[in-house]
N, C-alpha and C positions, 0 to 999 in steps of 0.2 A: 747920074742920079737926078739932076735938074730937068732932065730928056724924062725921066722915068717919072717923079714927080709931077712933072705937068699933064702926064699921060694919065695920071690919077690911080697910082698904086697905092693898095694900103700899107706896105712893108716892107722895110730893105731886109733882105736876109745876104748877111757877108759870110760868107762859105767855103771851105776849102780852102784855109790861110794858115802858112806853116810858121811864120813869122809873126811873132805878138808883137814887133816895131810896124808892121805893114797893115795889121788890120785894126792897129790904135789908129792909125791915118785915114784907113777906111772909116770907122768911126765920126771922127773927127768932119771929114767929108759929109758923109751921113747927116751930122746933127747942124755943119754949116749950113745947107739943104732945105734942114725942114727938121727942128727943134722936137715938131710932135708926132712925126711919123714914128710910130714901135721899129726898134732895130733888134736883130738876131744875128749873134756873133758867132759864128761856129769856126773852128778848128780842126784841122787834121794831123790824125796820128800814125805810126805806124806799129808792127805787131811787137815791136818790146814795149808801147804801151805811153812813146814819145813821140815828139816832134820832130823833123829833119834838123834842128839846134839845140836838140836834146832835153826842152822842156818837160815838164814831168805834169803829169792829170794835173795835182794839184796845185802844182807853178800855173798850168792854164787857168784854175778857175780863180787863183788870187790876181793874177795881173789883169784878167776878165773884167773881172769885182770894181777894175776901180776906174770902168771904161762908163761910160756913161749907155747904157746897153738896157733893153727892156729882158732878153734871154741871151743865155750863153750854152754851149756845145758844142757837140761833136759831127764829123759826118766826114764819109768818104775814104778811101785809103784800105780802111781794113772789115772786118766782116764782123756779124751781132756780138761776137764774143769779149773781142776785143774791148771793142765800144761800151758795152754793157761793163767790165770790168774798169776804164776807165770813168765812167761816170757813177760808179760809185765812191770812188777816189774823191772824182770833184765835189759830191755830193756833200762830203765832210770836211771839205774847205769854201762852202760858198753858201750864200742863204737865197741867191738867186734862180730865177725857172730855170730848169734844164732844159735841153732838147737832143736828140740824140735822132741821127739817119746815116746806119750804116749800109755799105753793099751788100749785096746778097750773097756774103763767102767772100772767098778771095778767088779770083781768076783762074781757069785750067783751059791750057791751048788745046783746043779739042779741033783736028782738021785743020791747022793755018788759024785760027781765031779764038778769040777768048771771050770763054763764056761762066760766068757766073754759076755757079753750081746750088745755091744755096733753097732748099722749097720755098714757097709759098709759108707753108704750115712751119715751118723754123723761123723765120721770120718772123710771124705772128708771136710763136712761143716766148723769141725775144723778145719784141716788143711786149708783151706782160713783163716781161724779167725788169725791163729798163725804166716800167711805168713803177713798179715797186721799188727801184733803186733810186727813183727819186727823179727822173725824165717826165718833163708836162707837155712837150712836142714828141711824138715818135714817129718818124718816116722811113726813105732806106735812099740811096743813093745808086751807084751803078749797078747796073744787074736788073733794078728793081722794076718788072713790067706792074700793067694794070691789075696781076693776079694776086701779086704779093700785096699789094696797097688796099685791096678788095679782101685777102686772110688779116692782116693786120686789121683792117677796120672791124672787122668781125671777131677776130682773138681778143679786144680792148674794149667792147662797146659795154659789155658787165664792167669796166673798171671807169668808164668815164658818164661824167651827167650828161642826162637826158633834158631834165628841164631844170632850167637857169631861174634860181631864187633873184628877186628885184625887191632892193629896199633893206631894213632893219628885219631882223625878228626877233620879238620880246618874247621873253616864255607865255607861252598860254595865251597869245595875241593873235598867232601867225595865221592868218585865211585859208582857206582851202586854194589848192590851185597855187600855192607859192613853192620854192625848197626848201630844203630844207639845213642850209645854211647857216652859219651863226655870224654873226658882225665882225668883219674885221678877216675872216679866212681867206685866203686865194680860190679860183677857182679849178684846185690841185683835180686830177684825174683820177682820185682816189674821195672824192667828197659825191657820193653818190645822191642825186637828187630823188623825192618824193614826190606825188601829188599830191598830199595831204596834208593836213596840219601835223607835225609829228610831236615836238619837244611842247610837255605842256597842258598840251591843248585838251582838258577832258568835254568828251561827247557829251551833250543834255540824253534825251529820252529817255527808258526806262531805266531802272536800279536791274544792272546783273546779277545774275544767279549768285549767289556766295561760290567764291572758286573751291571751297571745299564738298558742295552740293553735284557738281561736274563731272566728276569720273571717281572709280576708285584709286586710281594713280593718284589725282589731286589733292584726292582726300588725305594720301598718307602723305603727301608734300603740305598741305597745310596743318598735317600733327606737328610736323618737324620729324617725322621718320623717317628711314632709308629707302628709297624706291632703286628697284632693280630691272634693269630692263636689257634685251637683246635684240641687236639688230641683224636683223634676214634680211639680204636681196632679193625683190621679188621676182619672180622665174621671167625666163625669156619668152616661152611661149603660154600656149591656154592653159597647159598640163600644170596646175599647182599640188596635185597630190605630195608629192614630197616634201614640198615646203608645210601643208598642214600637217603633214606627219611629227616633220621637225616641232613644229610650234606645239604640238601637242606635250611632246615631251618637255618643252620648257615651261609650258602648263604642270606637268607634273612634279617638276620640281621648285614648282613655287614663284618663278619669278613673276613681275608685278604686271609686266609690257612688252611688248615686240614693238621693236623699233621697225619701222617700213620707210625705207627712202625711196626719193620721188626722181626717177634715171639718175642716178650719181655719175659723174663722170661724162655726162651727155649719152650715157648709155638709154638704148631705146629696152626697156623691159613693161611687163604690165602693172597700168596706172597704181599708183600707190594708193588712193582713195578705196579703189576696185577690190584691191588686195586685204587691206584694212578688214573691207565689210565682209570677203569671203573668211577670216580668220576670225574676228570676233561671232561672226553667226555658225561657225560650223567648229570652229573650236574653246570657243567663249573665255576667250581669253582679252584682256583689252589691248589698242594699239598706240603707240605715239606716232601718228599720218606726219612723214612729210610731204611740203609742199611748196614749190618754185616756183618764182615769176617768169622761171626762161620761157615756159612755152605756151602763156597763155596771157591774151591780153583782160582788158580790165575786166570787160565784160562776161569773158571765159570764169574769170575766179571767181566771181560775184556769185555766176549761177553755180558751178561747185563748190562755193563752201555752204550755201543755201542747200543743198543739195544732201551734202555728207551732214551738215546736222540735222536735217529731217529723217534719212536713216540711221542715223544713234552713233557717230561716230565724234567726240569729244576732247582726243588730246590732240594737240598740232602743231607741230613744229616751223616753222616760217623762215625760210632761207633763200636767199636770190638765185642758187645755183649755179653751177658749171657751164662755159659757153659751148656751144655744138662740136667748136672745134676739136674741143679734148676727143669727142666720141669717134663712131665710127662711118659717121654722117654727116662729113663737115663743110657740106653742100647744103646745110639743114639753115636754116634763121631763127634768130632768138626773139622774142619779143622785148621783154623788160621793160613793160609800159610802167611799172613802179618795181622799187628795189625792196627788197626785208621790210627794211623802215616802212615803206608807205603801206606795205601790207599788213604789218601787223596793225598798223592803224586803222587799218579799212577792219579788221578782225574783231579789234577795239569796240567800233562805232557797229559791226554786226550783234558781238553781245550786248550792247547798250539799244537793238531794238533800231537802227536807223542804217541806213544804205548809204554810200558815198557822198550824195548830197545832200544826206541829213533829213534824206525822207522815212517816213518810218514801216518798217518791214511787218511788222505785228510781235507776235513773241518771237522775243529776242533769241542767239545762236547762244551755246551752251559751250565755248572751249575753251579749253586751259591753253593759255596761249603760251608759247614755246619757242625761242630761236636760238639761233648758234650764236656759237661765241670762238674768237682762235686765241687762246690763251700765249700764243707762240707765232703772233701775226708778223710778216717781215716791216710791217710799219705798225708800233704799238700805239703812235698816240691816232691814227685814224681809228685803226679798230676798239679802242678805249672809247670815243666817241661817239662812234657808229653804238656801242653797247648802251652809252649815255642814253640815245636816240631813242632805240626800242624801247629802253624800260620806259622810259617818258611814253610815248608810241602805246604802250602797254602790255610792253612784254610782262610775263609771269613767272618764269623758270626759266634756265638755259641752260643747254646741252653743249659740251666742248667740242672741239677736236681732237681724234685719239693722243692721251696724253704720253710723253716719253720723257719729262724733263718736269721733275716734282718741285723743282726749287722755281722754274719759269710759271708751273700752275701757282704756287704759293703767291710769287709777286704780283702775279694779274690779279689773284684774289684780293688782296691791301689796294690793288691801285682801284677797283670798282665797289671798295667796302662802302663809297657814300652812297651806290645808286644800287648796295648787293640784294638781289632776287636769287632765291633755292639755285644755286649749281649743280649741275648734272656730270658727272668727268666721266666722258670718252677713255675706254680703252678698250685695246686693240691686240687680241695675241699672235704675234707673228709666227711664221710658222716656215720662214729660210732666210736666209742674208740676202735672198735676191728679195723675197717680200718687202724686208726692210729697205732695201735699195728703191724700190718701188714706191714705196711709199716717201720716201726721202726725196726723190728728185722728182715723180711725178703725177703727184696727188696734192692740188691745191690747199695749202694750210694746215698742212702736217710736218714735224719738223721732229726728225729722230737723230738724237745726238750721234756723236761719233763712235763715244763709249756702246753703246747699244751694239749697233752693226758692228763691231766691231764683237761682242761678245754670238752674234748670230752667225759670224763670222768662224769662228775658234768653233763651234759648237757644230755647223755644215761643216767644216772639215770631216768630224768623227763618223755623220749618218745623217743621214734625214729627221731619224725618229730623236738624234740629240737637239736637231732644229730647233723641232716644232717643242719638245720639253724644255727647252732653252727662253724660245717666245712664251711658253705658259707660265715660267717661273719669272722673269719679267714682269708680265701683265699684273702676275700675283702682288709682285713687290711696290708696282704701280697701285694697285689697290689698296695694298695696306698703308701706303702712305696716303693715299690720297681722303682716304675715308672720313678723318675726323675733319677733312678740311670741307667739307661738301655734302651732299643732303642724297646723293645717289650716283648708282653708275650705271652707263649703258658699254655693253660687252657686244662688240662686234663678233659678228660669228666668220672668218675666215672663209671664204670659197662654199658655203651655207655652210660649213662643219658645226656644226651644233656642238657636237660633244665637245669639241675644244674649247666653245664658251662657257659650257658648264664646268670643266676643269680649272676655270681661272678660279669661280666660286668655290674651289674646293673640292666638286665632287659631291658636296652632301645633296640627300633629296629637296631640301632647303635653302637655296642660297642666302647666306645673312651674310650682310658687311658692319 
């Protein structure tokens, strides 16, 4: 260590130690050394989820705890799964950073040698898993070539800051160009930075539009009425005939909006802006656009949202989006030169008539500004936060994630009553137990309780057609509960089946909640 310190390292990492007598010593060594160098303690366990002396996750992270250590983890021995269930363990015995670098699987003698079997893209998947359970380092150990460290940087790059806040930030103070941090945070992998002023800060230039002057959607969110809306995927290729088909008839029965999402999933389909302006001009119906940072940098949105309000397009919904990986292009890169936050705020400062650096554009952008929210997020006080942000930022309404858990919607709503802006609740009618399955393990921020699948479950046994009746009588029940808690609902429409969104509404030519 003395050899290595002189050499001018910045960090010990102790690694691979089965004995917490042996790597208290390592420690110890460590801080004899060099008092300021960061040390990282990590451990190895094996697949019952111990130590070779039987230590237990959470015996690791209390005797950790009281080692004089900068991080504590895992690494080596066993493969993403393992590790990831151990460090959720630690995670509710320790207040310290985690870090976590498992192999890539566990070993299979292929030919005389052993080789590591585990993708790239699993990998990745876990380390998101690990970064949510409460891991601030994620790596991998054996197995791990330069492909899997090049998937993980790319599966995690939506979940960690870009630009590093420096200094205090006072509400309403914070300069352009700083994060969007608050005093006193870590710098957790989950505290996504902005370029903008976000918490606070309101724009000078011109007075915007009154938000109820914006659209008819706005208009009935600023009466205090129900707004109804349904979300279409936009088609894969140029052919949209079908989909204006669809949208026609939700026109006819009344609903307020069509939801348009913007590639969900990192799916490559056509631009949701594109989509917006072919439905509203040919079927005149209005839209809720959304739109992500994944795939365009600053300059990209600036000239598109300049763009979509000069042809008349006014609701917007503003979401960070899905990494490439999820899709079917996971050779693709993301951008995310700013996250939700900084964009809504850049949105802010467009309907206030001024451009990111407060220069002024002329007449100002007309949108009802929009973002998500996961009422059902695996870390609530981030995402409570991140909600703080926007509405500060300037959010105006926000649309859930499909809800499946009325008592989880209920709480979220008391925990943001001091910052509540018009709720929109996400629901979603399933339509097999594999759907529900689907959506359970691998659709970002959707969380369908047991009971659920479990009744889509009993219900595919009998047919199909009990499935999908089974998902619409759900959805319904989800509605009814949900209604007086909230100002509207967006009904996803399943695989575009239209009629199954209408069905959640009842069926009438009307849909009223």
């Amino acid at each position: 260590m003395t050899a290595l310190k002189d050499g001018g390292v910045d960090c010990f990492l102790l690694e691979t130690f089965g004995d917490l007598a042996e790597i208290a010593q390592a420690v110890r060594a460590a801080r004899a050394v060099d008092a300021t160098i960061p040390v990282i303690a990590q451990m190895t366990i094996g697949v019952d989820g111990r130590t070779s002396y039987g230590a237990s996750p959470e015996d690791l992270a209390r005797t950790l705890d009281t080692l004089e250590v900068d991080v504590i983890g895992l690494n080596c021995s066993v493969g993403p799964q393992a590790i990831l269930e151990a460090i959720e363990k630690m995670a509710s015995a320790t207040r310290r950073k985690l870090s976590a670098q498992p192999n890539a699987g566990m070993p299979r003698d292929v030919g005389g040698r052993s080789m590591y079997m585990a993708s790239p893209e699993y990998m990745a998947s876990y380390a998101r898993h690990l970064i949510h359970a409460g891991a601030k380092i994620v790596g991998g150990c054996c197995g791990t070539t330069p492909d899997h460290i090049r998937a993980i940087v790319s599966g995690v790059r939506p979940l960690a800051p870009r630009i590093v806040g420096t200094g205090k930030r006072e509400r309403g103070t914070e300069p352009a160009g700083t994060g969007s941090r608050e005093p006193g945070t870590d710098n957790s992998a989950t505290n996504l930075g902005s370029r903008f002023p976000v918490p606070g800060s309101q724009p000078k230039g011109v007075a915007p539009v009154p938000f109820a002057e914006r659209s008819h959607f706005a208009a009935k969110i600023a009466k205090g009425e129900m707004v109804t809306s349904v979300e279409i995927v936009p088609p894969r290729g140029v052919d949209a005939s079908k989909m204006l088909f669809d949208v026609a008839a939700l026109k006819r029965a009344g609903v307020d909006a069509v939801n348009v999402p913007d590639g969900p999933r990192a799916q490559s389909r056509m631009g949701a802006m594109m989509t917006s302006l072919l439905i509203e001009q040919q079927v005149g119906i209005e839209t809720v656009t959304h739109y992500c940072c994944r795939d365009r940098n600053l300059l990209g949105m600036l000239s598109d949202l300049l763009g979509a309000s000069a042809i008349g397009l006014r609701n917007i919904l503003l979401i960070t989006g899905d990494p490439p990986k999820m899709g079917p292009y996971p050779d693709a890169t993301a951008v995310f030169d700013i996250d939700a936050i900084g964009l809504t705020n850049l949105v802010n400062n467009l309907n206030h008539g001024l451009d990111p650096g407060g220069n002024p554009i002329g007449a100002p952008t007309r949108y009802a500004i929009g973002v998500g929210v996961n009422p059902a997020a695996v870390d609530p006080a981030t995402e409570l936060k991140r909600f703080e942000y926007k509405v500060d930022a300037g959010a105006e309404y926000a649309i859930t994630q499909p809800v499946f858990d009325v008592a989880q919607l209920e709480r979220f709503l008391g925990e943001i009553a001091h910052v509540r802006i018009p709720i929109i609740a996400g629901i979603w009618p399933l339509v097999s137990v594999r759907n529900a399955e689907f959506l359970a393990n691998e659709v970002p921020g959707v969380v369908v309780p047991d009971s659920v699948i479990t009744r889509m479950r009993r219900a595919n046994e009998k047919s199909k057609d009990h499935a999908v009746a089974e998902g619409i009588a759900i959805a319904r029940e989800m509605l009814g509960c949900v209604k007086s808690a909230v100002q509207g609902v967006q009904v996803s429409a399943p695989f575009g089946k239209v009629e199954l969104a209408l069905r959640v509404f009842g069926g009438e030519p009307a849909p009223t909640v």
